[in-house]
N, C-alpha and C positions, 0 to 999 in steps of 0.2 A: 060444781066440778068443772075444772077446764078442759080444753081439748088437746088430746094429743095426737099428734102424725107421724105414724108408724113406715117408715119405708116395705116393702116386703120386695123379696128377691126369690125369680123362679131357679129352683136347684134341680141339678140333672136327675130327671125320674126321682126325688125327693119331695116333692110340693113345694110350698112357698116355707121360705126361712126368713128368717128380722134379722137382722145385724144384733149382735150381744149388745151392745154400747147402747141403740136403743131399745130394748128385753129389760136389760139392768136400771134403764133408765126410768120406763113406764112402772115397774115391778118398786121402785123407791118413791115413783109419786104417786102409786097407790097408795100405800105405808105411809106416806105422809097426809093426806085425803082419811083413811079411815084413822087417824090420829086429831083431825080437825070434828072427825062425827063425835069424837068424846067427851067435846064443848058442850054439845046442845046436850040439855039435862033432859030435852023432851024426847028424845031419842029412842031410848028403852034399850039401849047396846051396855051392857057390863063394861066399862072404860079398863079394868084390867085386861080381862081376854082381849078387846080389839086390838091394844098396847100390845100384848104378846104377839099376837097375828103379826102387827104391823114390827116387833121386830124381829118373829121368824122371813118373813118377808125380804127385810134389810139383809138377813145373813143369808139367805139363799142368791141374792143381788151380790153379795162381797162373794161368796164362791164363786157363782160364774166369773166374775171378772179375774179372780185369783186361778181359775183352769184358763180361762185363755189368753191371759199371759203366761203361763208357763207354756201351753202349745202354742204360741207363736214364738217364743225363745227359745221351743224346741226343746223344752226342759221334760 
């Protein structure tokens, strides 16, 4: 697995937040990562369910991006 670098930003009396763009981003290379464990046969992971996982995953990544374009267009 590779490494990712997450920025994190302090929010007023919030804690720490990520920027969407990288949330959306880590959250599709998980999904793509538990899509590459379906290779290995030695695994012991059911290749459907990990597949479903990894494309509930993708549609939860297309909403966020799909709500904050509309709140930043104001929509």
């Amino acid at each position: 697995m590779g490494r990712l670098s997450l920025p994190l930003i302090s929010g007023l009396d919030t804690g720490l937040v990520v920027p969407a763009v990288q949330l959306t981003g880590l959250m599709r290379a998980l999904a793509d990562e538990w899509e590459r464990w379906t290779e290995d046969a030695d695994a012991g992971l059911d290749p459907g369910t990990v597949l479903a996982l990894a494309g509930v995953l993708r549609q939860l990544s297309d909403q966020i991006d799909v709500e904050c374009i509309a709140a930043a267009s104001g929509d």
